[in-house]
C-alpha positions as CSV (number, residue, x, y, z in Angstrom):
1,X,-64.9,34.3,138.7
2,X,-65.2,34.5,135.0
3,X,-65.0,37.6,134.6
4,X,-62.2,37.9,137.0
5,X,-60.7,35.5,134.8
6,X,-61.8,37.0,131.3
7,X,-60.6,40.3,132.9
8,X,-57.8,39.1,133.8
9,X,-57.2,37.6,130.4
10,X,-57.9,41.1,129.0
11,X,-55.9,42.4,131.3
12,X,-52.6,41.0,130.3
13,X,-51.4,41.3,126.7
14,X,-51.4,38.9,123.8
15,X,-48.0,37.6,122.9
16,X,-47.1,37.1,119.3
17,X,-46.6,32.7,118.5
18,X,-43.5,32.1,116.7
19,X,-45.0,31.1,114.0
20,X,-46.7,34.5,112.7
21,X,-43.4,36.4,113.4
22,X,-42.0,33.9,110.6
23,X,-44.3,34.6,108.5
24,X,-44.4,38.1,109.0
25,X,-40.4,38.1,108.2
26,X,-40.7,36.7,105.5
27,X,-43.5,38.6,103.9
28,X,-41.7,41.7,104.6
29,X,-38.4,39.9,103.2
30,X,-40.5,39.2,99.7
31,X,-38.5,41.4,97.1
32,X,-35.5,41.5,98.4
33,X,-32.2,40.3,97.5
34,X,-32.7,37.2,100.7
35,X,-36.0,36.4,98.7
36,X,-36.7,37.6,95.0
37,X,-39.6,37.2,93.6
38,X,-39.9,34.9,90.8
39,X,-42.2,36.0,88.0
40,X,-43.7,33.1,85.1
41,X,-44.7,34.8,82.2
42,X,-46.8,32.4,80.1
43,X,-45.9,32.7,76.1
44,X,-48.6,33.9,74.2
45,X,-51.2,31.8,72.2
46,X,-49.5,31.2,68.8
47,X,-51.1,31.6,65.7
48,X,-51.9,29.0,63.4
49,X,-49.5,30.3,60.8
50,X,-46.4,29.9,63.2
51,X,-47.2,26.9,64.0
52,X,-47.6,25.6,61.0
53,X,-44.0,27.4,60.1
54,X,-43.1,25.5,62.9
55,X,-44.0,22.0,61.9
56,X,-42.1,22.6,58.2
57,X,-39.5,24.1,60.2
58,X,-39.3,20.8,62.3
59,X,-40.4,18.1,59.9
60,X,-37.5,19.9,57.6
61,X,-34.8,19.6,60.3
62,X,-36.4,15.6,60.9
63,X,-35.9,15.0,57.1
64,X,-32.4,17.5,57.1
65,X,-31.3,15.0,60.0
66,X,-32.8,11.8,57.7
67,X,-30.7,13.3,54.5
68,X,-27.8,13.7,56.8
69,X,-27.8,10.1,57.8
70,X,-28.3,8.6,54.2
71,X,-25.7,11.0,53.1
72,X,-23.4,9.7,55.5
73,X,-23.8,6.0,54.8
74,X,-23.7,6.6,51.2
75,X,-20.4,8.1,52.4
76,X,-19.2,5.3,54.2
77,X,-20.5,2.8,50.9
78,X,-18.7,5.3,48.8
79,X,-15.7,5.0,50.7
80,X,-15.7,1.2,51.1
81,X,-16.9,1.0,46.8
82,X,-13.5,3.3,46.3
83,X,-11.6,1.1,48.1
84,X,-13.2,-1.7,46.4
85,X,-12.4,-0.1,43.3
86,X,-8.5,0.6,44.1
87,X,-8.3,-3.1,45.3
88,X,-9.7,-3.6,41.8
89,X,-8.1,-1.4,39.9
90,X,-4.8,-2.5,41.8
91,X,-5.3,-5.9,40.5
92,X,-6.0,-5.1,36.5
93,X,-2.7,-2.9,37.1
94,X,-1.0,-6.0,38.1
95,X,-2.6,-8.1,35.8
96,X,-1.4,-5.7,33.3
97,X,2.1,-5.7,33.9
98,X,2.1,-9.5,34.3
99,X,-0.2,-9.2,30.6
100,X,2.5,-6.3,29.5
101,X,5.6,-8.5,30.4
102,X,4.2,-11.8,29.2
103,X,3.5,-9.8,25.7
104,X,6.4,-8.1,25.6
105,X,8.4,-11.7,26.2
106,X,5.9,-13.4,23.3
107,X,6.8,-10.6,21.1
108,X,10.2,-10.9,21.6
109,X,9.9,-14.5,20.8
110,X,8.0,-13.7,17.7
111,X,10.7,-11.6,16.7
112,X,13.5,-14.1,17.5
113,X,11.4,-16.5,15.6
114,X,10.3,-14.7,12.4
115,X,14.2,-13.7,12.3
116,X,15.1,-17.1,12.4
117,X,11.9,-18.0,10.0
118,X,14.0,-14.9,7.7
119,X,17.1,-16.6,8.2
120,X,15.3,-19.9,7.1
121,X,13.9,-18.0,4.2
122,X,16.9,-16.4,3.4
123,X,18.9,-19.9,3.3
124,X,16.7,-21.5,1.2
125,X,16.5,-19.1,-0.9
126,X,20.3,-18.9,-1.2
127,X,20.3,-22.9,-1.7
128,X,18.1,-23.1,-3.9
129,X,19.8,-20.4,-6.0
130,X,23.1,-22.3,-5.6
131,X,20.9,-25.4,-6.7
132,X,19.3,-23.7,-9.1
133,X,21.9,-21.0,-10.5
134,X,22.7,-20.2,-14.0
135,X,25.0,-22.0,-15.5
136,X,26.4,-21.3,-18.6
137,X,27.8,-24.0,-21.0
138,X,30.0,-23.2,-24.5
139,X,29.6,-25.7,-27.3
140,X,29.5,-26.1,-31.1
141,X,32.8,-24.7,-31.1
142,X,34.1,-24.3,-35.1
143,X,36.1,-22.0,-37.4
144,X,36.0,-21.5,-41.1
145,X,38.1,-20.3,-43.7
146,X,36.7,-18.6,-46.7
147,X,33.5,-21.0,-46.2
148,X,35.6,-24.3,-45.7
149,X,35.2,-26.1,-42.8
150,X,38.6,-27.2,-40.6
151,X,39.7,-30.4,-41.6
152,X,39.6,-29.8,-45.6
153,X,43.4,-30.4,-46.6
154,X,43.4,-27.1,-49.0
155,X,42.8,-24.5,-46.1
156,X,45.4,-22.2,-45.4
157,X,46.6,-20.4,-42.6
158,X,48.7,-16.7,-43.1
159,X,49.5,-14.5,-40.4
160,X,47.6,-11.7,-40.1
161,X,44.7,-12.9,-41.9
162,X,41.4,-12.8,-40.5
163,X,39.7,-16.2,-39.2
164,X,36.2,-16.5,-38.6
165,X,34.0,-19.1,-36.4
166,X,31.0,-19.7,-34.2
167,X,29.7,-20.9,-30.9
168,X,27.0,-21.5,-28.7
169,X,26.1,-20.6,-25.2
170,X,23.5,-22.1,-23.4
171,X,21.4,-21.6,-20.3
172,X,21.8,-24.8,-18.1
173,X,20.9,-24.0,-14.9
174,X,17.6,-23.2,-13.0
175,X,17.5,-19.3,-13.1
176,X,18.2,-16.3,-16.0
177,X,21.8,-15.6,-16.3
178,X,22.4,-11.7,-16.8
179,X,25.5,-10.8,-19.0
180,X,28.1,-7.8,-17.7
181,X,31.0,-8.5,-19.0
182,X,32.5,-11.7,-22.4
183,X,35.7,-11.7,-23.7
184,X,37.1,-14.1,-26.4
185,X,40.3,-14.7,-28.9
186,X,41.1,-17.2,-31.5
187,X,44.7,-18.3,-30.2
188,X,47.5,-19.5,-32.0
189,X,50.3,-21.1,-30.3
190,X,53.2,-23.8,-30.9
191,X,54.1,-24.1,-26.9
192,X,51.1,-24.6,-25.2
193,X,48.6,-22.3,-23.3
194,X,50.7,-19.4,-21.9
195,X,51.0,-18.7,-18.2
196,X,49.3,-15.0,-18.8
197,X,46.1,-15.4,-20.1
198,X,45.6,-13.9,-23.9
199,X,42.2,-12.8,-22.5
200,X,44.1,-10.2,-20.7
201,X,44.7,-7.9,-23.7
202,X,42.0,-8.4,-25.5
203,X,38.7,-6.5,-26.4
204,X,36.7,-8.7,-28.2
205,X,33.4,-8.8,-27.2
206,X,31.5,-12.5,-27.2
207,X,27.9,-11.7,-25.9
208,X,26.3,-8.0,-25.7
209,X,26.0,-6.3,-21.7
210,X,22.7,-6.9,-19.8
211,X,21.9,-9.9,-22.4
212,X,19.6,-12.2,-20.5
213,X,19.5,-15.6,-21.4
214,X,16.9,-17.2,-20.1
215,X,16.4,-21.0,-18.6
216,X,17.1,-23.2,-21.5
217,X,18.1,-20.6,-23.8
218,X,20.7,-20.9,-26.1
219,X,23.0,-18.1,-28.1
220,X,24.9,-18.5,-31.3
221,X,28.2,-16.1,-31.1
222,X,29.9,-15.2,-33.9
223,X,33.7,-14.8,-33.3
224,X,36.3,-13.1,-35.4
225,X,39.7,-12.5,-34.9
226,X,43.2,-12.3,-36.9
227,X,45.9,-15.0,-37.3
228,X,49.0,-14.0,-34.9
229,X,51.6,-17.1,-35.2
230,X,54.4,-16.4,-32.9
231,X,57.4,-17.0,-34.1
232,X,56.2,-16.0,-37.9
233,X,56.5,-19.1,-40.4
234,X,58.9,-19.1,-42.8
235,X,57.0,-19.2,-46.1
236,X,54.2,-17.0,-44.8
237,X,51.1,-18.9,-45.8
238,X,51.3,-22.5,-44.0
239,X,49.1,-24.9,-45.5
240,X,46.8,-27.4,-43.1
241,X,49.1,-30.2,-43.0
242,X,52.3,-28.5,-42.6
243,X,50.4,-26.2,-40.3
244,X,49.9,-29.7,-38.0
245,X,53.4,-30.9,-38.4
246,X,55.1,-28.2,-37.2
247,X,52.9,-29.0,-34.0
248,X,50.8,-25.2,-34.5
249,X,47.5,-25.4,-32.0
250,X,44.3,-23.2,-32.7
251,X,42.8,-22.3,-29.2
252,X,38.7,-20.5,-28.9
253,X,39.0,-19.7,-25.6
254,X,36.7,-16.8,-23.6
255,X,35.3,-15.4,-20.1
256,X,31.7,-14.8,-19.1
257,X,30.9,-12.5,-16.1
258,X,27.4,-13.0,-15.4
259,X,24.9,-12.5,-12.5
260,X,22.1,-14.6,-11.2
261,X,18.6,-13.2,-10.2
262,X,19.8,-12.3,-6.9
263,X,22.8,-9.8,-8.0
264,X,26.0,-12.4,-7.3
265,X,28.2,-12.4,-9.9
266,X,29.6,-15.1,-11.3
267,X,32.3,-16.2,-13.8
268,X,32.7,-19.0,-16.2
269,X,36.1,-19.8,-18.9
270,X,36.3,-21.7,-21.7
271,X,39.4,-22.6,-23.4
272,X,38.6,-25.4,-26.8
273,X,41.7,-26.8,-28.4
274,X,41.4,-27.9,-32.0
275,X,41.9,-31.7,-32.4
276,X,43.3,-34.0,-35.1
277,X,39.4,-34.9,-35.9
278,X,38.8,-31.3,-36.7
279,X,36.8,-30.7,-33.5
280,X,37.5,-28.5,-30.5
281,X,37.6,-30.2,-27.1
282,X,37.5,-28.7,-23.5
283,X,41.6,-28.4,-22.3
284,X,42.2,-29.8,-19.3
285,X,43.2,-26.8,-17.6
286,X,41.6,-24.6,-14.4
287,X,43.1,-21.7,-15.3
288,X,41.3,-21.3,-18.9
289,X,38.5,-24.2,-18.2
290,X,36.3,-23.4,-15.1
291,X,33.0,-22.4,-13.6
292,X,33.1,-20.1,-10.0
């Protein structure tokens, strides 16, 4: 019976399982397009010289990545120190102006004042000058006739004769008086002091130009002129007594153009009349008597 059944087993065929046909496919599939083979190549054993290039070439890349991040906060602290520094500088330009305008208004005060400190300067100045101003005063008026004094009863008086005297000018003010310009005549009249001024025509010359006289300072002036009696008198020669009773009047009269120390000029006149005493006395008259 065995064998009947191991030859019947013999007998009949051995079917192939499933499972071998699977594998048998896809063995023979291997290769193919439905199932390429997949080859690993394992890299080679590196040398100790790459990887030592290796290690600089990473540690350079780690400190290349480090440089980059401390380059790029020292960026960002740049950027926020620059924007300090425009906030900054933003501030000293507005202090600036502010300083700028507040200076330029304290030096324009400073001007206005030291103007007005000039103006101060230049007024006191100017009143102390008119306090202080030369002025020039004319006294010691006298003429003489052949060395006789007037007032002797013998002097005589002839038309066109020449009659001498002296004054003095003095310095009465506070500052130097500078001459330009004296004029003076020995006047003879029987009317009075004539509307038109003898000084007008005349070219006598009383103190030298640019003379200084000082503070104080006197001048004795000798004057010279010759006897005009207008109309003539009769007999020629007049004696003293019957030169006062027919009511004749000797006038020393002159102009001073003078400057102070600042340049202003300035003008003074004298007219002196002769008196019954024999002494000359100031007229009272603005026109030949002043001081401007």
């Amino acid at each position: 019976m065995l064998l009947a059944l191991g030859g019947g087993s013999w007998a009949q065929p051995q079917q192939p399982s499933p499972q071998s046909s699977q594998q048998q496919r896809t063995q023979d599939e291997r290769g193919s397009d439905k199932s390429p083979v997949v080859v690993k190549v394992l890299p080679a054993e590196k040398s100790k010289d790459e990887i030592d290039r290796e290690k600089a070439s990473q540690e350079a890349e780690r400190q290349l990545v480090n440089l980059t991040g401390d380059l790029a906060r020292y960026t960002k602290l740049l950027f926020i120190a620059t924007g300090l520094l425009g906030i900054i500088t933003a501030g000293l330009v507005a202090v600036g102006f502010f300083q700028v305008r507040d200076a330029k208004a304290s030096i324009a005060v400073s001007v206005k004042a030291a103007k007005a400190a000039e103006k101060s300067a230049k007024v006191a100045e100017s009143q102390f000058l008119v306090a202080h101003r030369p002025r020039l005063r004319v006294r010691h008026v006298t003429i003489i006739d052949a060395g006789v004094g007037i007032g002797h009863p013998t002097i005589f008086f002839e038309p066109g004769a020449v009659i001498e005297g002296a004054l003095s000018v003095v310095n009465v003010g506070g500052t130097d008086a500078r001459i330009i310009r004296s004029l003076y005549r020995i006047y003879f009249s029987k009317t009075g002091l004539p509307i038109r001024s003898p000084l007008d025509t005349s070219d006598l010359v009383l103190i030298e130009k640019h003379t200084i006289l000082k503070v104080g300072e006197s001048l004795v002036a000798v004057v010279r002129d010759k006897i005009a009696m207008e109309p003539d008198p009769d007999h020629g020669m007049i004696e003293l007594r019957q030169f006062n009773r027919e009511g004749w009047v000797i006038y020393v009269m002159g102009e001073i153009r003078f400057q102070d120390e600042e340049g202003n000029d300035r003008f003074m006149g004298f007219c002196r009349e002769l008196q019954s005493d024999g002494r000359f006395r100031a007229v009272n008259d603005p026109d030949y008597e002043y001081e401007d």
